[in-house]
C-alpha positions as CSV (number, residue, x, y, z in Angstrom):
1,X,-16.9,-35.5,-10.6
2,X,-15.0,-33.1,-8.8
3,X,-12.4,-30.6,-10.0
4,X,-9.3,-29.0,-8.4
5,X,-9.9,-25.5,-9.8
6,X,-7.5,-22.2,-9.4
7,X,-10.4,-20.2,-6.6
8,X,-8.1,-16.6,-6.8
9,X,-4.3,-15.8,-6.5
10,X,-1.6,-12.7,-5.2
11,X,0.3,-12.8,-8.2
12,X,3.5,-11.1,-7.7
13,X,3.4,-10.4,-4.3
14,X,7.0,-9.9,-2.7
15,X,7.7,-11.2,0.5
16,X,8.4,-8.4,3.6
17,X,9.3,-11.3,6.5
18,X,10.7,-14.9,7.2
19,X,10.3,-15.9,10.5
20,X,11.7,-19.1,11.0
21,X,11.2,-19.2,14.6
22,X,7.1,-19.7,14.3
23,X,5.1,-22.4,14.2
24,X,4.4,-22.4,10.7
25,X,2.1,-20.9,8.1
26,X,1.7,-17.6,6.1
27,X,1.0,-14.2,7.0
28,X,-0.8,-12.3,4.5
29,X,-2.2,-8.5,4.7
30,X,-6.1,-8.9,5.8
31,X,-7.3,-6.2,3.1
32,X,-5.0,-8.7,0.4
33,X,-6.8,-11.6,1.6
34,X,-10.3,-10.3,1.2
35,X,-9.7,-8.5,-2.4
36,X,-8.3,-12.2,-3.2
37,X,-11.1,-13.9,-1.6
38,X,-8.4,-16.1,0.6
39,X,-9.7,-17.0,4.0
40,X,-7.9,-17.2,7.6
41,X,-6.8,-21.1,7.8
42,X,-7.1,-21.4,4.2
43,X,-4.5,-24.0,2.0
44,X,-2.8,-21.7,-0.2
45,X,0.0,-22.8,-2.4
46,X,3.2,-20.5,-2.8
47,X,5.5,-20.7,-5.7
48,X,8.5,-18.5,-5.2
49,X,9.6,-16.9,-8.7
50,X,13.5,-16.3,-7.6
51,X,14.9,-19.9,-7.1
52,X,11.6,-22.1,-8.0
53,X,10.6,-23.4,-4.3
54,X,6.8,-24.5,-3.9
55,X,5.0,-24.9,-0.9
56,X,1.7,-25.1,0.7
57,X,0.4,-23.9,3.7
58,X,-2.3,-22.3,5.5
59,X,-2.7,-18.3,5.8
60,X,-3.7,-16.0,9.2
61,X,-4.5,-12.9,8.7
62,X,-1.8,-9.9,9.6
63,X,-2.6,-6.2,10.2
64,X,-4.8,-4.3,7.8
65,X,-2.9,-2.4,5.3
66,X,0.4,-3.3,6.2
67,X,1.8,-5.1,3.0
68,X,2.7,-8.3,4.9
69,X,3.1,-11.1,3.3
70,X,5.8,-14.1,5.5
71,X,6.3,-17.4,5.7
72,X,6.8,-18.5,9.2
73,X,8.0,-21.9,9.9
74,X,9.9,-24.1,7.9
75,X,8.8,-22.1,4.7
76,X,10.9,-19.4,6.1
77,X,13.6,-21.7,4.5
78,X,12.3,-21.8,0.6
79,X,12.1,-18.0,1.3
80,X,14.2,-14.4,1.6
81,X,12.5,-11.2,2.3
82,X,12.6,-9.4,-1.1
83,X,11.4,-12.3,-2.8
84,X,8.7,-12.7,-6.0
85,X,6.1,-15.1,-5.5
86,X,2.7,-16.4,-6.3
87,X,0.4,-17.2,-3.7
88,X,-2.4,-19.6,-5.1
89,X,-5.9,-20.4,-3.6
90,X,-7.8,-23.7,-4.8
91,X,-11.5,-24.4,-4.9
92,X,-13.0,-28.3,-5.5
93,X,-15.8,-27.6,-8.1
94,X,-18.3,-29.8,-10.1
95,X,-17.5,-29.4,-13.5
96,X,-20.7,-27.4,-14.0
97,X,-19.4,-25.0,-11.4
98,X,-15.7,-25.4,-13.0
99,X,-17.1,-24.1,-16.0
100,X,-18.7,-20.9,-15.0
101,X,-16.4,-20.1,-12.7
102,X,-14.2,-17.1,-12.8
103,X,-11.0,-16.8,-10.9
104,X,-10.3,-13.4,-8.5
105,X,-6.2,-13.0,-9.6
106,X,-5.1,-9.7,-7.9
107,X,-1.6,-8.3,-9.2
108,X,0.6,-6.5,-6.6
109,X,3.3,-3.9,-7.0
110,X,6.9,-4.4,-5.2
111,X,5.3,-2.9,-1.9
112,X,2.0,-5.5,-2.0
113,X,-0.1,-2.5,-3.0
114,X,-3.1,-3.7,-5.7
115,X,-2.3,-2.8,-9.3
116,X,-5.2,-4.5,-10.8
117,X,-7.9,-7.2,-10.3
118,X,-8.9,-9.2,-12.9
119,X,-11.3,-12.5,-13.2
120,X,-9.8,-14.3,-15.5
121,X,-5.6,-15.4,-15.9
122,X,-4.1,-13.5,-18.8
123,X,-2.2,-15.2,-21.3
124,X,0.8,-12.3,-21.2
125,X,4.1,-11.8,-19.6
126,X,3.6,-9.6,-16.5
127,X,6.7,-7.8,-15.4
């Protein structure tokens, strides 16, 4: 059997962009994606923290450094620049895999900069 497993997240990453005018997707810093272990075309999940929108799309990659993090597309609708969210990354696992497995979760400060990595979820209120 197979498992739908959490692979890494951006947890509290705030969004810089909404570009409604694009054909769809999300934008996410390059250097985010590779501490975070997301890849270009990837499924990701978003779950915005200010009015309780979730969504899934895929990610391409936007300029090193840069903070970037927008939904383009329709998602530009769920979304404001200045908002909280969560992007979320999923793996299918055996359950032997499942069980070993530790998750890369990467917090972000209000300018997407890291804060801290860590590989497992902590069970504490992160402000």
């Amino acid at each position: 059997m197979f498992r739908t497993m959490m692979k890494s997240k951006l947890h509290r990453a705030t969004v810089t962009e909404a570009n409604l005018n694009y054909v769809g997707s999300i934008t996410i810093d390059e250097d985010l994606m590779e501490l975070s272990d997301i890849w270009a075309n990837e499924r990701v999940q978003i779950v915005n923290n200010y009015n309780g929108a979730r969504l899934e799309t895929y990610v391409i990659p936007g300029p090193r450094g840069s903070g970037v993090i927008c939904l383009n597309g329709a998602a530009a609708r769920l979304v404001q620049p200045g908002d909280n969210v969560i992007i979320i990354s999923y793996g299918m696992m055996t359950e032997e895999e499942a069980r070993q497995y530790k998750p890369k979760v990467v917090i972000l400060d209000e300018a997407n900069r890291p804060v801290e990595t860590m590989n497992e979820e902590v069970h504490a209120t992160i402000i």
